[in-house]
Every structure is written in structure tokens, then in C-alpha cells.
C-alpha positions as CSV (number, residue, x, y, z in Angstrom):
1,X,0.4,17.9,-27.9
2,X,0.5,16.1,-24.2
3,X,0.5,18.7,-22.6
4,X,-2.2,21.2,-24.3
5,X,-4.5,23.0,-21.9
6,X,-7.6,23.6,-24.1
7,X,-8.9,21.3,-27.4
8,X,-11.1,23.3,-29.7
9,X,-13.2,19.9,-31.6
10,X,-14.6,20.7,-34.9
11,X,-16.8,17.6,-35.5
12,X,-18.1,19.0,-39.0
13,X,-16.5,18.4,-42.4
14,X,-18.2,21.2,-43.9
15,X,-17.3,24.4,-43.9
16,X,-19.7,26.7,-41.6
17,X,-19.8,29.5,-39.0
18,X,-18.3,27.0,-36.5
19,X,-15.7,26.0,-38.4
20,X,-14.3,29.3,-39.4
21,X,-14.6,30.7,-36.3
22,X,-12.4,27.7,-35.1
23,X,-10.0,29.1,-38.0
24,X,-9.8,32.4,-36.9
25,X,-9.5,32.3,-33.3
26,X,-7.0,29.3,-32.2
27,X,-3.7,30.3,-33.8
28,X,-4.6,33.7,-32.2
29,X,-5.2,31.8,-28.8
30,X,-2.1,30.2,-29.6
31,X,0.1,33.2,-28.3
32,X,-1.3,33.0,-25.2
33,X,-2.5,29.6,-23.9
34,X,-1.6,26.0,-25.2
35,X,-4.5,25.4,-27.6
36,X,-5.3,23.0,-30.2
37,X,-8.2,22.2,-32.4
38,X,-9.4,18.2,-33.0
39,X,-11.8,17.7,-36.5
40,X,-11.8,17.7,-40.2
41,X,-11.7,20.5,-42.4
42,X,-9.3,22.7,-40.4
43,X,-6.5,24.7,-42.0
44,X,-3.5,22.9,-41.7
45,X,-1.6,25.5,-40.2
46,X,-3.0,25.6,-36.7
47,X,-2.1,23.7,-33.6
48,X,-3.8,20.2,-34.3
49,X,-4.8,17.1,-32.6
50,X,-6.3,13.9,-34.4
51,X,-9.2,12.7,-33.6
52,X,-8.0,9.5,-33.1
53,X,-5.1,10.3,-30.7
54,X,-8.0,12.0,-28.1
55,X,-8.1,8.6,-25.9
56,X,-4.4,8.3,-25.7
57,X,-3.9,11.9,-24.1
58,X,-2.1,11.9,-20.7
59,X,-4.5,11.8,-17.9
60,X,-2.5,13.8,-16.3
61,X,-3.2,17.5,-16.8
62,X,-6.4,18.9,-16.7
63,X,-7.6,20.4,-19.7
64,X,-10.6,22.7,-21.5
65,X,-12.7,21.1,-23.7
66,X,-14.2,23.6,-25.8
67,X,-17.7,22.5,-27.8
68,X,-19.9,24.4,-30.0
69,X,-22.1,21.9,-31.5
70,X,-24.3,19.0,-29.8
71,X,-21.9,16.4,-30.5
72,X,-18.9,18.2,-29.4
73,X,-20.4,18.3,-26.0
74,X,-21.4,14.9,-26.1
75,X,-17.8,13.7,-27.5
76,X,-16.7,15.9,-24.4
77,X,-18.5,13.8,-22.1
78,X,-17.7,10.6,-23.4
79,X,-14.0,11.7,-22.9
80,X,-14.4,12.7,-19.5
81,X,-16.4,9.6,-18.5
82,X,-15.5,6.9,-20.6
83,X,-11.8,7.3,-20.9
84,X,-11.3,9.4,-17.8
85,X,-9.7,12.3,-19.2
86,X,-9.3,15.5,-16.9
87,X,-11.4,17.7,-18.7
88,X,-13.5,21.1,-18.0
89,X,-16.0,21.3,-20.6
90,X,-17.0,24.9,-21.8
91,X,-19.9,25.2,-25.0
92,X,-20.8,28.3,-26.5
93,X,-24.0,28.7,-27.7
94,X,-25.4,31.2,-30.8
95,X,-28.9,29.9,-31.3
96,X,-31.5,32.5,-30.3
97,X,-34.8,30.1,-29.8
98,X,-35.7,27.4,-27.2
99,X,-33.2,24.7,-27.2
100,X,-34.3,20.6,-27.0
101,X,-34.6,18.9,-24.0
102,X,-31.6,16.8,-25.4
103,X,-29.7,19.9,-26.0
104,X,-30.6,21.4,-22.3
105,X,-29.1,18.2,-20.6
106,X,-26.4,18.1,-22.5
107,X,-26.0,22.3,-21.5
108,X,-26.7,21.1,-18.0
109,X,-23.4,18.9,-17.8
110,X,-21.7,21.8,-18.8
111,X,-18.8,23.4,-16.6
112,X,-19.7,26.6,-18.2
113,X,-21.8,28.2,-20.7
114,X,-20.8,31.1,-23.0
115,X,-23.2,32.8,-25.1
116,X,-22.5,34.8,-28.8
117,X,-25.0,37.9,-27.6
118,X,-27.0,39.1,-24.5
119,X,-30.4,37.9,-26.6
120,X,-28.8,34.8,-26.7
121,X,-28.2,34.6,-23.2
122,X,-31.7,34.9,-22.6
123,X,-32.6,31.6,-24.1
124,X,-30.4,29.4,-21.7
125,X,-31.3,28.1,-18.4
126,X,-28.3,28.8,-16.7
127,X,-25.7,31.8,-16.8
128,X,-23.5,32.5,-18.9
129,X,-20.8,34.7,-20.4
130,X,-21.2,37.2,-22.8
131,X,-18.6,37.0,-25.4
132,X,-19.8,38.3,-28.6
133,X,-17.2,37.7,-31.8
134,X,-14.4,40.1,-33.1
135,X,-13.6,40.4,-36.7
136,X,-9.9,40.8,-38.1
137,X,-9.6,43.9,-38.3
138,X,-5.9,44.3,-40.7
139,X,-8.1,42.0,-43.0
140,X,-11.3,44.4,-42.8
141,X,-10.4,47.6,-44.0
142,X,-11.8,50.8,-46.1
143,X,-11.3,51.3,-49.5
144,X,-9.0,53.3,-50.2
145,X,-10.1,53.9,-54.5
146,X,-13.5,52.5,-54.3
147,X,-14.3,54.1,-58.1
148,X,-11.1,52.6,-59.3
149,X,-12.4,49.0,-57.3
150,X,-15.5,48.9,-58.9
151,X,-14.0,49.9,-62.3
152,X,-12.0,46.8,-61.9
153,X,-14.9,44.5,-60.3
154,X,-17.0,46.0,-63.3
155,X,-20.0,46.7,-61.5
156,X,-21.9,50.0,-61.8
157,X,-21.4,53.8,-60.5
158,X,-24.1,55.4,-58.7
159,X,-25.2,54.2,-55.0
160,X,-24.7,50.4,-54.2
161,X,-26.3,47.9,-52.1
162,X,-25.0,44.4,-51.2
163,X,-26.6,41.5,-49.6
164,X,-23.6,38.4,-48.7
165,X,-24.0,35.4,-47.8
166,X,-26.1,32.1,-48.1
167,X,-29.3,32.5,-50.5
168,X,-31.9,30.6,-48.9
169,X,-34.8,32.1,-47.8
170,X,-34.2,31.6,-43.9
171,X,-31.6,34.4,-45.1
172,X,-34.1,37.1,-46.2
173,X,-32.0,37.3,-49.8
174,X,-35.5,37.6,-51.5
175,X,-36.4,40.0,-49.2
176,X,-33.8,42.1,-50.4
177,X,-34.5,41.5,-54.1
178,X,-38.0,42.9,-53.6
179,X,-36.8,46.1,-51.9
180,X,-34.2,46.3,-54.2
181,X,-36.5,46.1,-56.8
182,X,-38.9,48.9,-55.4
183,X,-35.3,51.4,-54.7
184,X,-34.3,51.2,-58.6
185,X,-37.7,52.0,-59.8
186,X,-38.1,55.4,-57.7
187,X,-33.8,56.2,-57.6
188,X,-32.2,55.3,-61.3
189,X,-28.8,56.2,-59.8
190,X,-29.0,52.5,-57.9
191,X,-27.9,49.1,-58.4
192,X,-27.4,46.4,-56.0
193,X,-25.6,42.8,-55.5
194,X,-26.4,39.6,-54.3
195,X,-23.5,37.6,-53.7
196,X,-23.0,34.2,-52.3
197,X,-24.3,30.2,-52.8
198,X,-27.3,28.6,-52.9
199,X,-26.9,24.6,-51.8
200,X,-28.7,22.2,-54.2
201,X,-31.6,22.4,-51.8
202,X,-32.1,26.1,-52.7
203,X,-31.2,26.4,-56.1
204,X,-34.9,26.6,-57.6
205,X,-35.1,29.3,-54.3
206,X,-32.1,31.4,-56.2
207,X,-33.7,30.8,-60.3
208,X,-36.7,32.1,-58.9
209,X,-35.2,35.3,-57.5
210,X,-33.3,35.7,-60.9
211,X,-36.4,35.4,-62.6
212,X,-38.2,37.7,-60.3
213,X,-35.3,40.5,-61.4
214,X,-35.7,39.7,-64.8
215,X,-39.3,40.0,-64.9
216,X,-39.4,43.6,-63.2
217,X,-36.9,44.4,-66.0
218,X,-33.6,45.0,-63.4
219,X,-32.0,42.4,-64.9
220,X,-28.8,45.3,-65.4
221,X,-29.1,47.0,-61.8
222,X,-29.6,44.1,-59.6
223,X,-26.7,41.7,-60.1
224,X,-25.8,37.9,-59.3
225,X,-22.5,37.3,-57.8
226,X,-21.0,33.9,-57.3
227,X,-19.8,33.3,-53.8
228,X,-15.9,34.6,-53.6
229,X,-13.0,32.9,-51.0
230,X,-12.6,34.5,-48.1
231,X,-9.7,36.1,-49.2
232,X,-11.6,38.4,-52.2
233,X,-14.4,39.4,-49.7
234,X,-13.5,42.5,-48.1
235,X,-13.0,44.4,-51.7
236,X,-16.3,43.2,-52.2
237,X,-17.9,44.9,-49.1
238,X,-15.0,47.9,-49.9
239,X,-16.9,49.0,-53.1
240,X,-21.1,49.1,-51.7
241,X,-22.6,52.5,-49.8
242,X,-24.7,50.3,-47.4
243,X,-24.8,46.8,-46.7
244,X,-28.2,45.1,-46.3
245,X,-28.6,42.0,-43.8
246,X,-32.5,40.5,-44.3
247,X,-32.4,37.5,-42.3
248,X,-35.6,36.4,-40.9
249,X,-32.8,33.9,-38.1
250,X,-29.9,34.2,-37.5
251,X,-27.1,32.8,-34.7
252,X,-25.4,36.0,-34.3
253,X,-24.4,36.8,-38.0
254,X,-20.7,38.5,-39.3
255,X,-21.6,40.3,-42.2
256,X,-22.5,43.0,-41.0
257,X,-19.4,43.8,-38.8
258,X,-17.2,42.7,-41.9
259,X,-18.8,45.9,-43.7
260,X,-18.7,48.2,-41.0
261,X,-15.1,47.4,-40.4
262,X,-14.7,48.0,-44.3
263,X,-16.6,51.7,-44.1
264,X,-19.9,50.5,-44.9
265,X,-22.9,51.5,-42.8
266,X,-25.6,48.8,-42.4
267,X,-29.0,48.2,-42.9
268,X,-30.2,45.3,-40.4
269,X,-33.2,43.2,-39.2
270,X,-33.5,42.8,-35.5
271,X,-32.1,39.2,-35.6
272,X,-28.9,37.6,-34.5
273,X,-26.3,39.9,-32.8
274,X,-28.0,43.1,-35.4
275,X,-29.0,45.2,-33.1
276,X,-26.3,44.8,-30.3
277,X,-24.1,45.1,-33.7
278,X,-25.8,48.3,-35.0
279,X,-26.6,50.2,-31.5
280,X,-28.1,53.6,-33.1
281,X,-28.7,55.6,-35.7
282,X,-25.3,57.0,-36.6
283,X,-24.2,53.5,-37.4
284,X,-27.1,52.3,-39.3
285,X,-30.9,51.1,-39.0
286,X,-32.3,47.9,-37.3
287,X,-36.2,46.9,-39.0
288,X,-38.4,44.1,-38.0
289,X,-37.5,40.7,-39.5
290,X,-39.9,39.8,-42.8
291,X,-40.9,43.2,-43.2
292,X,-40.1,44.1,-46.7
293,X,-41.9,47.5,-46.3
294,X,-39.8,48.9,-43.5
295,X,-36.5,47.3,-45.2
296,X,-37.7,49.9,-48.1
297,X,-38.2,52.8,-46.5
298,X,-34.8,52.4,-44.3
299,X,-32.7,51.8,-47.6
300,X,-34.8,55.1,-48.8
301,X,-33.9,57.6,-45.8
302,X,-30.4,56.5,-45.3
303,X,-29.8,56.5,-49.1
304,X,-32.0,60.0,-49.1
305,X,-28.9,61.9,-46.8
306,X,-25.8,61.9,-48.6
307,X,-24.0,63.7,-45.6
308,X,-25.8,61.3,-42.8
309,X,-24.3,58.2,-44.6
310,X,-21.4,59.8,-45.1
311,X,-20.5,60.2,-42.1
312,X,-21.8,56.8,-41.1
313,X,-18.8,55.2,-43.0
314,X,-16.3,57.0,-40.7
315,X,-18.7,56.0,-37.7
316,X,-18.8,52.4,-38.4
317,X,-15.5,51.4,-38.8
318,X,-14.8,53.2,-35.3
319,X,-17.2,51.3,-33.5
320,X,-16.0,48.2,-34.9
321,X,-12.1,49.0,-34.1
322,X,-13.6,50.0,-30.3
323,X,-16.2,46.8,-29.6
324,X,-14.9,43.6,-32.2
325,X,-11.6,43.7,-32.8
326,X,-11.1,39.7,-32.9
327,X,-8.1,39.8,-30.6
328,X,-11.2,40.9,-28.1
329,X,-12.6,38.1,-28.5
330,X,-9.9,35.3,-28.2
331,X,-8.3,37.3,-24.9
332,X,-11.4,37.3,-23.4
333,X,-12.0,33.2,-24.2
334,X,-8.5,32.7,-23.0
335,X,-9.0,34.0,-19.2
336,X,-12.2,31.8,-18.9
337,X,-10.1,29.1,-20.1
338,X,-7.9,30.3,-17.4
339,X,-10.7,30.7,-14.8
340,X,-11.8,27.1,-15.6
341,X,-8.1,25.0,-15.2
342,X,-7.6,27.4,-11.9
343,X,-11.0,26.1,-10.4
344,X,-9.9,23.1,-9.7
């Protein structure tokens, strides 16, 4: 590992966005530039560094250092200064509101910023590149027996919403319950899903949206799904008619390309990467964020056109193939990485 070009630090135990996007691009960057990532919780099978070793690196090369968080560009820093290694440091940035002053002078020492989305980009004081993120497209995929899926996943026939991903409410999940609730009173042939994990700091936040179901008497149309591995996900997205994404924030937010890239047009709030995800009407709808009304009546004129949302699920998973395919995404962080070890 002397002689890698770029380190990819994951300074976070936990699993999170970071750290799967960490996953999913480096042993793809792999084929093409020298890459390896520092950090717990990493698979094992990619190109690895120990945090430890990082000091004892040759000081010869010059290399990318490759942050995401605060403390990976501070850790970068402290490398560079402290123990004098060669390094360019890169940090992409997600967040979509005014950053600390601690976090702009950190940004500020930066060799280069990258940003997740162009409304991203406008909360930075500086340039940077656009680089929004790919999905895996052989792991993404339509159905091809959804009735036979759903028979197997026993969940219901009829027309089927899903809403993935943490329950919290910074996610919109009961924003979803309450338009979910108002679609199966006035459309009897609809159910819908709620899938994912609630932390222990939400978990009254989820028994109070399971309550609110059982009190409006869905108890049988709006299901509860634990959260699945990563590797049961797509047949999940593979059996719903639209996908539903509430959030009131987001960073830039991958469920809804995972369903798109599965056939599944998407209903969106103008959050995140949504509505640079879900550019017109063919694809799906973008609404206001905490605006349960207009979540509604979305869900009601897309579900209302068989043919319109029909077609949307040949639509989608086009756009996806022609605008985040994930090998996109890693070529295009590969010739900055490029850009920045031939500056110098």
C-alpha cells in the first residue's frame, strides 16, 4: 500500500450514507487508479489501509486524500502538516444548508471541493464539481414476475406504495402514513409499505405512526416492514407501482434512483438531489417538502392514469441507465483525482 495514489478515510463505525458510498465506489475505482480506503466498518474485501499505518506512509509520492466528513478533512490536515505527508486533499460535500464557520475553514484548506448536486453547490463558498452519485445498475433491476414477488413477499395485490428508509421524522415517514391513509379511504384497491429502522431515539416516533394506522383502521393496507440487508432491497422496490420519498432534508438521498433503476416511478419532495433526480413529469412528480396535501393529490393523479405510470416504469429505468450508472460516478472522481496529482 506505499505506493497508493488516493486514500478514501472512513472515520465512522456506523454504517451511513458515507460509508456505503465508500463501499460501492473504491473497488470500482480500483480498476483504474491505486485507491484505498483507511476506517472501521469497511467490507473487508476492498483495498485497505489501517489507520494506524497512515504516519508511516512514504513521503515520497504525492497522494489524494479524499474526505467526506469534518474530521476526515481535519485528519487530512493533520497528515499533511503534522507528519509531512504529500497529500492533495479533495472533500465532497452533500449538505444543502449553511455550513459552520468551523466547517467553512476547514472547506477553505481544501485543494478542491466536489459537491453531491448543483443545489448543493450553491451552499459553498467556493467552486466546485458537480458529481452527483450512480447507482449499480446489474444490482437495480425490473422485476421480471412482480405478481409472483409479491405472492412470495406476501404482501397485497392491487396498486402499491413504498416509503424506504430511516423512520424519523426529519425523513417525512409520517408524512407518508397520513397520505397513505387519505389514498386507501377514497381507492380500496391500495396498500402501501413502510420499510426500514427507527434508532432507539425514534422508536416512540415509529409506535406512534403504527398507532396512527391502527386507529384509522388500515392496520391491513398500510404495512410495517423491518429494515432488509442490502442485498434483499431491490425485490422490495421490484414489487411497488410508485415509490414515495417525504423527506422534509435530505443530503442528496438514493432511494429514489434505486426504484427508478428497478421500474418504479417516483413521487418526490423538492429536497436532496429530487428534483435534479426526477427532472419532469414522465419520470415522476416533485411537491413542496411538509406538504402532506400536495403529497396526496400527486399519489392521486399518477395513481389515477394507468397508461401515464405505465409508461413511467419504462421511462425511469432509462433515465437512470443514461444519467447514474455508478461507473459514472467513480470515472468521473477518478480524473479529478488525476487532475489533482498532475497539478503539482
Amino acid at each position: 500500500m506505499q505506493d497508493v495514489r488516493v486514500i478514501a478515510p472512513n472515520l465512522k463505525r456506523r454504517l451511513s450514507g458515507v460509508t456505503a458510498t465508500i463501499a460501492r465506489l473504491v473497488p470500482l475505482q480500483a480498476q483504474w487508479i491505486d485507491i484505498a480506503a483507511t476506517g472501521p466498518g469497511l467490507p473487508r474485501d476492498i483495498p485497505h489501509i489501517p489507520l494506524a499505518g497512515l504516519p508511516f506512509l512514504s513521503r515520497g509520492p504525492l497522494r489524494v486524500w479524499h474526505a467526506r466528513r469534518n474530521t476526515e478533512m481535519l485528519l487530512g490536515l493533520i497528515l499533511r502538516h503534522v507528519f509531512r505527508l504529500r497529500l492533495k486533499l479533495l472533500f465532497t460535500s452533500a449538505s444543502q444548508r449553511s455550513h459552520s464557520g468551523y466547517t467553512k475553514r476547514l472547506i477553505s484548506r481544501m485543494d478542491a471541493v466536489v459537491a453531491t448536486s448543483r443545489k448543493t453547490a450553491g451552499y459553498l463558498d467556493r467552486d466546485a464539481d458537480v458529481i452527483m452519485h450512480g447507482i449499480d445498475l446489474q444490482g437495480f433491476t425490473p422485476p421480471e414476475d412482480k405478481p409472483t414477488l409479491r405472492r412470495q413477499l406476501d404482501l397485497p395485490e392491487g396498486l402499491l406504495l413504498g416509503c424506504y428508509g430511516r423512520i424519523r421524522h426529519q425523513k417525512g415517514t409520517d408524512a407518508f402514513v397520513e397520505a397513505m391513509i387519505g389514498l386507501c379511504e377514497s381507492r380500496p384497491d391500495v396498500s402501501g409499505i413502510v420499510m426500514g429502522r427507527a434508532t432507539d431515539s425514534h422508536s416512540a416516533f415509529l409506535e406512534g405512526l403504527k398507532a396512527r394506522v391502527d386507529e384509522a383502521g388500515m392496520g391491513k393496507r398500510i404495512l410495517f416492514r423491518p429494515e432488509v440487508t442490502v442485498d434483499r432491497i431491490a425485490d422490495w422496490y421490484r414489487v411497488l407501482d410508485l415509490f414515495v420519498a417525504p423527506q422534509r432534508w435530505e443530503g442528496f438521498g438514493l432511494t429514489p434512483l434505486e426504484a427508478m433503476a428497478c421500474g418504479v416511478p417516483v413521487l418526490a419532495t423538492d429536497v436532496g438531489a429530487f428534483s435534479e433526480i426526477v427532472t419532469s413529469p414522465e419520470l415522476g412528480r416533485v411537491v413542496p417538502p411538509d406538504d402532506i396535501p400536495a403529497l396526496t393529490r400527486a399519489a392521486q393523479e399518477m395513481l389515477a392514469d394507468a397508461d401515464a405510470l405505465a409508461r413511467a416504469s419504462q421511462a425511469v429505468r432509462a433515465h437512470v441507465e443514461a444519467h447514474f450508472d455508478i461507473e459514472g460516478e467513480a470515472q468521473a472522481l477518478v480524473a479529478l483525482y488525476r487532475r489533482l496529482l498532475d497539478e503539482s
